[in-house]
VEXSEMAR-25581 format. One record per atom (N, C-alpha, C, O): residue number from 1; atom name; x, y, z. Coordinates in pm, whole numbers, plus 50000, padded with zeros to 5 digits. Example, Ala and Ser with C-alpha at 12.3 -4.5 7.8 and 13.67 -1.06 7.14 Angstrom:
seq, atom, c1, c2, c3
1, N, 51319, 49431, 50780;
1, CA, 51230, 49550, 50780;
1, C, 51320, 49670, 50780;
1, O, 51424, 49668, 50846;
2, N, 51285, 49775, 50708;
2, CA, 51367, 49894, 50714;
2, C, 51290, 50003, 50787;
2, O, 51341, 50114, 50804;
//
This chain:
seq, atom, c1, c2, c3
1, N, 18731, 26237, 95957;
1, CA, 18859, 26179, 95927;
1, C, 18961, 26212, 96036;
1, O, 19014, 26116, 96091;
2, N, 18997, 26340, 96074;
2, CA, 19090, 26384, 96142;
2, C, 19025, 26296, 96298;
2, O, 19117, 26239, 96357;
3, N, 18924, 26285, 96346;
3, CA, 18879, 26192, 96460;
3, C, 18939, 26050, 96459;
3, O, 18993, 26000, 96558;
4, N, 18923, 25979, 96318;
4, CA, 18982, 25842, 96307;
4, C, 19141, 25844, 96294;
4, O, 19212, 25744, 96311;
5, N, 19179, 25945, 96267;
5, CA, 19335, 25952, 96261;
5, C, 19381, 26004, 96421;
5, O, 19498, 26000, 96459;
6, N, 19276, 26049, 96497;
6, CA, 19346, 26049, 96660;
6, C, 19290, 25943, 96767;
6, O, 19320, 25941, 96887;
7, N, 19198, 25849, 96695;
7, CA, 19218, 25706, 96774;
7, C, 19312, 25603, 96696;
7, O, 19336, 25485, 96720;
8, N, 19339, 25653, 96634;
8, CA, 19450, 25510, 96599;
8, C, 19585, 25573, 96655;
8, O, 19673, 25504, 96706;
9, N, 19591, 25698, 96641;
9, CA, 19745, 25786, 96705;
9, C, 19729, 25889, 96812;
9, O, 19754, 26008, 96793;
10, N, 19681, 25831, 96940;
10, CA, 19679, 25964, 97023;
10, C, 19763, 25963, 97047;
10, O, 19849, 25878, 97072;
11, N, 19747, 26161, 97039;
11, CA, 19857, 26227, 97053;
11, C, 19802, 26364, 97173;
11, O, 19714, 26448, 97153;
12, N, 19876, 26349, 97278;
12, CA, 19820, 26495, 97392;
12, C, 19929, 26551, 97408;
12, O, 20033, 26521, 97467;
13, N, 19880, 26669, 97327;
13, CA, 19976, 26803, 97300;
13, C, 19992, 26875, 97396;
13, O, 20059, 26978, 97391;
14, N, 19894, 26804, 97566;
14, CA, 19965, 26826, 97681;
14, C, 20126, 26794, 97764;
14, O, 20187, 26865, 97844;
15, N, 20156, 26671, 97709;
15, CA, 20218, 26560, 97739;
15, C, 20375, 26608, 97682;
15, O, 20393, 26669, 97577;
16, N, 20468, 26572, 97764;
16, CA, 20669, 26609, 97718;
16, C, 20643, 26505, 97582;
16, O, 20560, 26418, 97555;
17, N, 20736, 26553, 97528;
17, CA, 20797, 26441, 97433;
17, C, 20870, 26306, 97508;
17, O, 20834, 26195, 97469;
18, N, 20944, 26313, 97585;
18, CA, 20987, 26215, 97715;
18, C, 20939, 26109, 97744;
18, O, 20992, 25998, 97753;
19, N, 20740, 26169, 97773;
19, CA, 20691, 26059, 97816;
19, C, 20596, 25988, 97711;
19, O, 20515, 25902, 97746;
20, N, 20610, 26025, 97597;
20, CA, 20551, 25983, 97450;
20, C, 20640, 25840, 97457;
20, O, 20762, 25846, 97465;
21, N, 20562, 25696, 97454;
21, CA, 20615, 25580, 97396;
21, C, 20689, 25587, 97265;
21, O, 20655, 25622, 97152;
22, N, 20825, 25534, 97328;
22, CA, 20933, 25558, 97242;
22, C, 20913, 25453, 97085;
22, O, 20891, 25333, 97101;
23, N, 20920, 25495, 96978;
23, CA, 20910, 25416, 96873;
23, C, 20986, 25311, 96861;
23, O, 21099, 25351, 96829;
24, N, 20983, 25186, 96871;
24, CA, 21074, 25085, 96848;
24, C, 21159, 25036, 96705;
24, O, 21087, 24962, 96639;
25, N, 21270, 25056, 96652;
25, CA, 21334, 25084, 96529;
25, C, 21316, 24942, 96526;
25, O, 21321, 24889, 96637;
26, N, 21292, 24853, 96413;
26, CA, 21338, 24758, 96433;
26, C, 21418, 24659, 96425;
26, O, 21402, 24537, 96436;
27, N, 21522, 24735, 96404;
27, CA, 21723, 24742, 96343;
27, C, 21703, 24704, 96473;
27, O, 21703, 24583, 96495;
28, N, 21684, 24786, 96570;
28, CA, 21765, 24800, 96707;
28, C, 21702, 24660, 96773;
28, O, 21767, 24573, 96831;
29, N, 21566, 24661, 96750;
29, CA, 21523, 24530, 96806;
29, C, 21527, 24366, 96788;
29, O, 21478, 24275, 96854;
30, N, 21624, 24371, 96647;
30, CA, 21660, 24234, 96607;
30, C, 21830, 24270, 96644;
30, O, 21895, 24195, 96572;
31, N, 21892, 24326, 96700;
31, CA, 21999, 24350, 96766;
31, C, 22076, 24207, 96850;
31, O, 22177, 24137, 96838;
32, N, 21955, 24219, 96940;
32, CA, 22021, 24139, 97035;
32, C, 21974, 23982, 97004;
32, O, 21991, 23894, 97089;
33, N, 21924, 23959, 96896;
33, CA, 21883, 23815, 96836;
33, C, 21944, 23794, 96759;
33, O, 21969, 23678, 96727;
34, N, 22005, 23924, 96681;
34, CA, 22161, 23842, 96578;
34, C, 22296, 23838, 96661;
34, O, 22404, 23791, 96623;
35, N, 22269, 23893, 96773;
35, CA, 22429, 23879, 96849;
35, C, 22409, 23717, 96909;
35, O, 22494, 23629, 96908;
36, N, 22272, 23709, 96960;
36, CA, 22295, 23564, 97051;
36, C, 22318, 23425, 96917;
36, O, 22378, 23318, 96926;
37, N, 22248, 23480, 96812;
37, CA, 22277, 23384, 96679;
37, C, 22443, 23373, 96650;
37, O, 22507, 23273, 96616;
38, N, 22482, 23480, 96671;
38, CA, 22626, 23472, 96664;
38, C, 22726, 23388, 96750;
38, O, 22825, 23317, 96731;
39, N, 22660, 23426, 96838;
39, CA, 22748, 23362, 96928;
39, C, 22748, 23234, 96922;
39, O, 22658, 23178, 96859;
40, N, 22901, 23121, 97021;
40, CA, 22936, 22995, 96988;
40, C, 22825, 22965, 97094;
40, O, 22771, 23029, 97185;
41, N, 22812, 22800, 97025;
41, CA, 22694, 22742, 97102;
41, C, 22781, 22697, 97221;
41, O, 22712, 22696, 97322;
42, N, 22903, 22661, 97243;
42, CA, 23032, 22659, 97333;
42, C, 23084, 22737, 97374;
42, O, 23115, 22835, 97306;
43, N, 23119, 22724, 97513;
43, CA, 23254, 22822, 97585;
43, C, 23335, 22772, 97578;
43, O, 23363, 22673, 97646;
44, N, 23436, 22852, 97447;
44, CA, 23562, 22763, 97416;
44, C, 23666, 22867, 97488;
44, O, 23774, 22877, 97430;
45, N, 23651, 22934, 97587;
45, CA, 23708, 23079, 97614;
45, C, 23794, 22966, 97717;
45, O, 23915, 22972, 97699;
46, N, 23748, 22866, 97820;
46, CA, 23792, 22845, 97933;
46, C, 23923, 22717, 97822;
46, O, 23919, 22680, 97705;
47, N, 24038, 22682, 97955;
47, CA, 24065, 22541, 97871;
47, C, 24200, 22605, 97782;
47, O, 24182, 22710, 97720;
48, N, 24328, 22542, 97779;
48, CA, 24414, 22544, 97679;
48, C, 24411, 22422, 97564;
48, O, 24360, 22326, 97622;
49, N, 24441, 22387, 97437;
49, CA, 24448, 22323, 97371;
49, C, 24545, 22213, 97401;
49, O, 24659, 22210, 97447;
50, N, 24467, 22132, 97361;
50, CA, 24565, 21995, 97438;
50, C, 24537, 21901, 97531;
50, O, 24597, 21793, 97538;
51, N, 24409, 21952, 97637;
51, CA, 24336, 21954, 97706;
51, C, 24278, 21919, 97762;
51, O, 24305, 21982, 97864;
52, N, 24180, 21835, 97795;
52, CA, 24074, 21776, 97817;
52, C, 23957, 21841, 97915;
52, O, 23943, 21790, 98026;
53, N, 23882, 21939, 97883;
53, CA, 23781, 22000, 97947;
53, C, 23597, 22023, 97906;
53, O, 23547, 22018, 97793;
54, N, 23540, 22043, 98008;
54, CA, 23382, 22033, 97987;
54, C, 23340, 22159, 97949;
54, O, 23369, 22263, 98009;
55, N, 23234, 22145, 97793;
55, CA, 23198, 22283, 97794;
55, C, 23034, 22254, 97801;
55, O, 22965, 22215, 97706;
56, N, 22999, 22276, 97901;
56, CA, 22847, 22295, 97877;
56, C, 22783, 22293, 97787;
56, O, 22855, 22294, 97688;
57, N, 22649, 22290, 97756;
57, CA, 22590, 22346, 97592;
57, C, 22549, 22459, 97673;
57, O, 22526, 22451, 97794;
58, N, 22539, 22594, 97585;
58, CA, 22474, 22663, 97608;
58, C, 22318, 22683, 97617;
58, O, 22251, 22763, 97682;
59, N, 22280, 22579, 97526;
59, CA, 22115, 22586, 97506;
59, C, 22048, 22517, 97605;
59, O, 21925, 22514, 97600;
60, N, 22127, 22446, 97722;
60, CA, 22079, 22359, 97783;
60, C, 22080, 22435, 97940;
60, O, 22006, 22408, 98034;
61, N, 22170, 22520, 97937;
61, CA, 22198, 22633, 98015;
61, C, 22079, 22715, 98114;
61, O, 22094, 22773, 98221;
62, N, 21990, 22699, 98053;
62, CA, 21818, 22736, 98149;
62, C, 21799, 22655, 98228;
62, O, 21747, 22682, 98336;
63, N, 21844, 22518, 98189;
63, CA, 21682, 22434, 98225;
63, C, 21786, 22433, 98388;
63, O, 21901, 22476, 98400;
64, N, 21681, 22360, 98516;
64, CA, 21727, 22333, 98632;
64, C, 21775, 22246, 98614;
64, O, 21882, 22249, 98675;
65, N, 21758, 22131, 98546;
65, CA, 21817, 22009, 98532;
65, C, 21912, 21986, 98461;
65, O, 21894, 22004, 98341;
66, N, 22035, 21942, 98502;
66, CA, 22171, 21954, 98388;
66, C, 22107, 21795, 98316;
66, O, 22083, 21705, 98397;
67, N, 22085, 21770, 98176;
67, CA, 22078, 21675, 98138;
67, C, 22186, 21623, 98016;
67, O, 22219, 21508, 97987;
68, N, 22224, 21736, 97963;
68, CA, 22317, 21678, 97842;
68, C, 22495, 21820, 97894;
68, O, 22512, 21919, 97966;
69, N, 22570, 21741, 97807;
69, CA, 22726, 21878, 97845;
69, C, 22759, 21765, 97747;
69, O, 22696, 21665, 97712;
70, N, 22933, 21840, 97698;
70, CA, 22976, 21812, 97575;
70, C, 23117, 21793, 97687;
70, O, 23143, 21834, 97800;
71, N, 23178, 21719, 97595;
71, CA, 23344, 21768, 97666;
71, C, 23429, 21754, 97513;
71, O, 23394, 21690, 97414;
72, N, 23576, 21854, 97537;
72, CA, 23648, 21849, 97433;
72, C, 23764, 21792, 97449;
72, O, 23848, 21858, 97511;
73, N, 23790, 21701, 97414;
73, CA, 23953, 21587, 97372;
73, C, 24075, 21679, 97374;
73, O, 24070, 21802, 97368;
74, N, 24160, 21620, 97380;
74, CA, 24276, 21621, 97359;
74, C, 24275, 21696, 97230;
74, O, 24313, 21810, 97201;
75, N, 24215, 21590, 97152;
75, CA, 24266, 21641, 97004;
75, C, 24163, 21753, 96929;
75, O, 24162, 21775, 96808;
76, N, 24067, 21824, 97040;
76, CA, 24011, 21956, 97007;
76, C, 23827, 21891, 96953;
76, O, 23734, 21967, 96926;
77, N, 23820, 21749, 96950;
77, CA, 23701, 21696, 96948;
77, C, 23608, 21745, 97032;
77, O, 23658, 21781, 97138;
78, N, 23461, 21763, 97022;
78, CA, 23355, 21764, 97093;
78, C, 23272, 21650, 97126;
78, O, 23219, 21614, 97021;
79, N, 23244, 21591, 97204;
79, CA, 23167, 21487, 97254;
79, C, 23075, 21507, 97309;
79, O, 23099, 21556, 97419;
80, N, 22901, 21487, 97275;
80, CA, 22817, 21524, 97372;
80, C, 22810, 21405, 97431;
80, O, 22830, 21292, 97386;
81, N, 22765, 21460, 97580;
81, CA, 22745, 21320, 97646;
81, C, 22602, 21322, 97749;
81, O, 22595, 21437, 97791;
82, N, 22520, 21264, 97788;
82, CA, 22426, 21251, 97866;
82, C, 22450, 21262, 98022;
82, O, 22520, 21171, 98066;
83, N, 22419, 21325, 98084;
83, CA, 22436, 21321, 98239;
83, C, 22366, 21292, 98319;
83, O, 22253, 21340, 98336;
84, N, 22452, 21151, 98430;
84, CA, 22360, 21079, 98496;
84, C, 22425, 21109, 98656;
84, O, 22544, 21133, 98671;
85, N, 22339, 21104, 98759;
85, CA, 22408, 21124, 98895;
85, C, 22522, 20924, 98934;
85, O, 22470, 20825, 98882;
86, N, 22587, 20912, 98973;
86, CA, 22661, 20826, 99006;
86, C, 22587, 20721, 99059;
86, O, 22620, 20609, 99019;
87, N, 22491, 20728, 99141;
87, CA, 22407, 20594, 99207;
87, C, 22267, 20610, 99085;
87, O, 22168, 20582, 99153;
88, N, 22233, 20632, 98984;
88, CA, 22089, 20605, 98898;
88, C, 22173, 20526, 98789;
88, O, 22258, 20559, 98706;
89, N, 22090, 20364, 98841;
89, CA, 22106, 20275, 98743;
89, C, 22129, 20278, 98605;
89, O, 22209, 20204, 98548;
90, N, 22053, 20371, 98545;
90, CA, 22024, 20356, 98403;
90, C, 22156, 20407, 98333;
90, O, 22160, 20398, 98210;
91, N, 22251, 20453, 98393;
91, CA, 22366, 20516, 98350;
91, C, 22460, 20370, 98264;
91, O, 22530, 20369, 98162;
92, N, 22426, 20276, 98346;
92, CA, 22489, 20131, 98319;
92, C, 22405, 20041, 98248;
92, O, 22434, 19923, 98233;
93, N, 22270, 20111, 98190;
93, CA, 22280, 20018, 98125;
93, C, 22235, 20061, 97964;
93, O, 22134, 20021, 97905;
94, N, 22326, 20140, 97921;
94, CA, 22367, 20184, 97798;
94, C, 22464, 20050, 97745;
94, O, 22531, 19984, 97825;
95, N, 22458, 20021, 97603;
95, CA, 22568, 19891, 97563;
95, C, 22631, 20038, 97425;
95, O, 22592, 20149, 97387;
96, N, 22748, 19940, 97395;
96, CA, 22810, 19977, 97302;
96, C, 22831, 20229, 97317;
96, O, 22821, 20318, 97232;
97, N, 22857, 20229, 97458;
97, CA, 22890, 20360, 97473;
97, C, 23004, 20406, 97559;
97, O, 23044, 20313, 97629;
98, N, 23056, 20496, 97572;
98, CA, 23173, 20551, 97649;
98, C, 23124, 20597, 97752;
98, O, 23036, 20676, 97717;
99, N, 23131, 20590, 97864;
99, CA, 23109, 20624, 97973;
99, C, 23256, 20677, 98059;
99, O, 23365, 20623, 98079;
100, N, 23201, 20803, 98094;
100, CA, 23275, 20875, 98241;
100, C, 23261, 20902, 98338;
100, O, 23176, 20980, 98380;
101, N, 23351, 20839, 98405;
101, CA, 23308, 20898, 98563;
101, C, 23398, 21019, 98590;
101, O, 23519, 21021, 98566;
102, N, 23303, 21149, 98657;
102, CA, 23309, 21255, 98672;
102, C, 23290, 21279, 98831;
102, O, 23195, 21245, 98902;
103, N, 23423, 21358, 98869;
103, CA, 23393, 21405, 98973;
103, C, 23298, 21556, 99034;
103, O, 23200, 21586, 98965;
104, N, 23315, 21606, 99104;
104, CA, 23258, 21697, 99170;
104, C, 23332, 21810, 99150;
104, O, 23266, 21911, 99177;
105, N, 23492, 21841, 99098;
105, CA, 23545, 21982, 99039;
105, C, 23582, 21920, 98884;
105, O, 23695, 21885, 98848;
106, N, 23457, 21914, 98802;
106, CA, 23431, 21871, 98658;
106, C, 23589, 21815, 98549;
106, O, 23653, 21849, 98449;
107, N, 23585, 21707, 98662;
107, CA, 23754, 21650, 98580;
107, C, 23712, 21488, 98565;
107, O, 23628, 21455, 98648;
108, N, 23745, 21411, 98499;
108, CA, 23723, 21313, 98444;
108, C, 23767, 21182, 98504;
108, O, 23799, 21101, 98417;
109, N, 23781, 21125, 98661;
109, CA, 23796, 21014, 98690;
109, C, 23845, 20908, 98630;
109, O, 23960, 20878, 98661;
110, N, 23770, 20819, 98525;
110, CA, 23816, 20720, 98475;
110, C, 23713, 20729, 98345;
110, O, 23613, 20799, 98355;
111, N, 23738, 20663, 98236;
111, CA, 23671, 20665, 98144;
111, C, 23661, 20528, 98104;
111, O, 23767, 20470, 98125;
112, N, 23552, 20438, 98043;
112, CA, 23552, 20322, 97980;
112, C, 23444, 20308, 97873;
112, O, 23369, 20402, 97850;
113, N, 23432, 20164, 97790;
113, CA, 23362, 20132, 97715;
113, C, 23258, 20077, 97772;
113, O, 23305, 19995, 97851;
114, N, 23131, 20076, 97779;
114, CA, 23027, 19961, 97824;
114, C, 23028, 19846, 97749;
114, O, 22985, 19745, 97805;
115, N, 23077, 19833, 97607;
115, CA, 23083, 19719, 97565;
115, C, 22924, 19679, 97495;
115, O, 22819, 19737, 97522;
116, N, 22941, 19567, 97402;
116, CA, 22862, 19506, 97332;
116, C, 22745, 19485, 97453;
116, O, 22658, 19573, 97449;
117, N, 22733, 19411, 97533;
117, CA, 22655, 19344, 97593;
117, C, 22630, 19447, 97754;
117, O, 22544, 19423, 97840;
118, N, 22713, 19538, 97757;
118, CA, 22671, 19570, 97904;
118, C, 22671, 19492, 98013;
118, O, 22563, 19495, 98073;
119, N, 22762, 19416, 98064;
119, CA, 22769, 19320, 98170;
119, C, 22741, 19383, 98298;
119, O, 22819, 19468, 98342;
120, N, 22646, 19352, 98355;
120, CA, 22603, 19459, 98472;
120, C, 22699, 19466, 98625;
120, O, 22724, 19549, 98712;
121, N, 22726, 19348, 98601;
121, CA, 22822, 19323, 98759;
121, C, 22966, 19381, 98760;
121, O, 23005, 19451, 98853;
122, N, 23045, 19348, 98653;
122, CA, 23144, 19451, 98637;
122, C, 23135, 19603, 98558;
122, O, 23233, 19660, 98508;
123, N, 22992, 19655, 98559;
123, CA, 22960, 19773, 98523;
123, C, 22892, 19792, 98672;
123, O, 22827, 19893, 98698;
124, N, 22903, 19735, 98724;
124, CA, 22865, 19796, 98933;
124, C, 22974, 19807, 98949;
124, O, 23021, 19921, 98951;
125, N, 23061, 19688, 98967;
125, CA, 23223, 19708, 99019;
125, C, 23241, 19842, 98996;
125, O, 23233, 19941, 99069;
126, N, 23273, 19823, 98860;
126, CA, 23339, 20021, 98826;
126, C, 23257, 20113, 98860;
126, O, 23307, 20218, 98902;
127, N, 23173, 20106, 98856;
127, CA, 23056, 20236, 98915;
127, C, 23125, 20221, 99073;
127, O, 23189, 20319, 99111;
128, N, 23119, 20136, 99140;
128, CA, 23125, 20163, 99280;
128, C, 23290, 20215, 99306;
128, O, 23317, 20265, 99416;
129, N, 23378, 20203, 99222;
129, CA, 23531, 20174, 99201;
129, C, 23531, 20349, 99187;
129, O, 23592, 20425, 99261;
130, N, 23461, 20378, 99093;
130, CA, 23494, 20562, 99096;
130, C, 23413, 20647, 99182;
130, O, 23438, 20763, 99214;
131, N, 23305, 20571, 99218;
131, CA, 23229, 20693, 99337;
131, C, 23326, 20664, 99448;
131, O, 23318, 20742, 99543;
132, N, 23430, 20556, 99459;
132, CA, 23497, 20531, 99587;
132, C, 23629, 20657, 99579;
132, O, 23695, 20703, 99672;
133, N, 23634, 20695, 99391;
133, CA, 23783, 20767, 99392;
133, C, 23725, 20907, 99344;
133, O, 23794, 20986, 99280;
134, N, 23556, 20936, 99390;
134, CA, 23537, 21045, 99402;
134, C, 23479, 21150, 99317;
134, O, 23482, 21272, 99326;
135, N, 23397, 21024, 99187;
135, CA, 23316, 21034, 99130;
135, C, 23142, 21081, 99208;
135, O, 23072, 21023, 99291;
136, N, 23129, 21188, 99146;
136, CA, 22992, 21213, 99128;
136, C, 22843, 21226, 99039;
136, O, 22725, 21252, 99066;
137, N, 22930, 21187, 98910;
137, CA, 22839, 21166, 98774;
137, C, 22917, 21046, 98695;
137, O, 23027, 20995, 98712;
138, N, 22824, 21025, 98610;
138, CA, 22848, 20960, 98507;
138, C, 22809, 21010, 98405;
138, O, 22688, 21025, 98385;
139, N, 22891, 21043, 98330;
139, CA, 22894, 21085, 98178;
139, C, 22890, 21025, 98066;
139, O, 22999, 21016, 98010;
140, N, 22759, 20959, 97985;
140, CA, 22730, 20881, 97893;
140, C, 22717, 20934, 97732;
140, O, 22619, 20987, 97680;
141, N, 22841, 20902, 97673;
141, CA, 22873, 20925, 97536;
141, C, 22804, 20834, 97411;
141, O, 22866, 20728, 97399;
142, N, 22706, 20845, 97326;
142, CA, 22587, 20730, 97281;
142, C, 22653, 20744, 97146;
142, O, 22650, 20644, 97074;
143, N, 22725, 20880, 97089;
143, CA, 22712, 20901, 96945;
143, C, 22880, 20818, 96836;
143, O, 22908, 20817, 96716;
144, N, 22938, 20769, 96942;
144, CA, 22971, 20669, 96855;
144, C, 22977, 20578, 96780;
144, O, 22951, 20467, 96825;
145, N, 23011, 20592, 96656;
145, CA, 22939, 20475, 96565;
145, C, 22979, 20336, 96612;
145, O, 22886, 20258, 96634;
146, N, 23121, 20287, 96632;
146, CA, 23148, 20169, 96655;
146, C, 23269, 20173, 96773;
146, O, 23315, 20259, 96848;
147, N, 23296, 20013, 96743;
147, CA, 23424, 20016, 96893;
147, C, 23548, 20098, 96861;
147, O, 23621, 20153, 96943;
148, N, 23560, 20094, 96693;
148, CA, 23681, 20202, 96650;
148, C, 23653, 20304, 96721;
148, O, 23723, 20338, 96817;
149, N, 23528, 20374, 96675;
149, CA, 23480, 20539, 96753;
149, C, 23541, 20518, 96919;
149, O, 23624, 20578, 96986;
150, N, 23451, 20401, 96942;
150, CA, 23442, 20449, 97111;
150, C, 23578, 20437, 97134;
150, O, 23607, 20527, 97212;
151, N, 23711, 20350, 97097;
151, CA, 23838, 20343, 97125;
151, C, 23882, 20446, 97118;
151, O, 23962, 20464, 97210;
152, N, 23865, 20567, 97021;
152, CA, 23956, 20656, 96951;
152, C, 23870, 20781, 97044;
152, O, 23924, 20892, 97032;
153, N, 23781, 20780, 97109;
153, CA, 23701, 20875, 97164;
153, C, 23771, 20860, 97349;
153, O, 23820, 20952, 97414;
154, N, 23754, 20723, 97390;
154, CA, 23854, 20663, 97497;
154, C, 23983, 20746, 97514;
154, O, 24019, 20816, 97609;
155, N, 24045, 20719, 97393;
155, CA, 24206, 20767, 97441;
155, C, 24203, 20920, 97444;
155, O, 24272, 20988, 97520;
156, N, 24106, 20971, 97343;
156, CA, 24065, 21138, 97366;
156, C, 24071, 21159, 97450;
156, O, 24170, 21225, 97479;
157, N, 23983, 21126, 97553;
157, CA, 23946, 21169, 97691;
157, C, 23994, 21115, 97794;
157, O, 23976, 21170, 97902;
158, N, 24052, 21020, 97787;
158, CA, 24136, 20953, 97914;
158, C, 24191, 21059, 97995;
158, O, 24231, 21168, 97953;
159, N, 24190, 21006, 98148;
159, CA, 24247, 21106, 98245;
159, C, 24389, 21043, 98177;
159, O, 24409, 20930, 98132;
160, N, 24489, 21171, 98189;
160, CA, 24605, 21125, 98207;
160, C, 24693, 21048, 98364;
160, O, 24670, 21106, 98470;
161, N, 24776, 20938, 98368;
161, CA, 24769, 20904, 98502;
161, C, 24900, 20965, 98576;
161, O, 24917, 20948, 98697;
//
């Protein structure tokens, strides 16, 4: 017996206490998995109220590829939106969504509706109209229900002029 109780627990009564593998509590080890649970899925730290600024998602925060960011309104709204580089087509041809053009120090260019139908030629115009005023993304907003939404989401985020 005392043999099977020192292969499941060796113990060398040569050895410091020091270098004995430390027991893991496991209070201490769900520690840092209820703090990150805690925490906001947003950095609402940056930004005064009133506003109009980008908060990243945090969960999206690993990957190399920025594919989704949120931005918050004026009126303290969150908007996720899809992120497209300024010259990849597919940014235009979303129908019935809000689209932003985003520059390169994360401020909001111009904002519009794509509209029912997506008209592609005056959805180039404006594409080419804000990479000219210094746009580098396009920021595609999908989760509006209707043109009310996308209107009332519009004036949210409008650059002020």
């Amino acid at each position: 017996m005392a043999a099977l109780a020192r292969a499941r627990f060796p113990f060398d009564r040569n050895r410091s206490l020091d270098k004995m593998p430390r027991q893991l509590n496991l209070l201490e080890a769900l520690q840092p998995a209820k703090a990150e649970r805690a925490a906001p899925l947003f950095d609402d730290a940056a930004g005064l109220p009133g506003q109009v600024r980008e908060m990243p998602l945090r969960a999206t925060a690993q990957l190399a590829e920025r594919r989704f960011t949120a931005w918050r309104g004026r009126s303290g709204r969150r908007y996720v939106a899809s992120v497209f580089a300024i010259q990849d087509g597919h940014a235009l041809g979303f129908t019935d969504a809000v689209l932003l053009a985003v520059s390169p120090d994360r401020k909001i260019v111009a904002a519009r509706d794509s509209g029912p139908f997506g008209i592609d030629a005056a959805l180039t115009r404006w594409r080419d109209a804000v990479a000219m005023a210094g746009a580098s993304e396009i920021h595609v907003h999908l989760l509006a229900e209707d043109s009310a939404g996308r209107r009332a989401a519009l004036c949210d985020l409008m650059p002020e002029a």
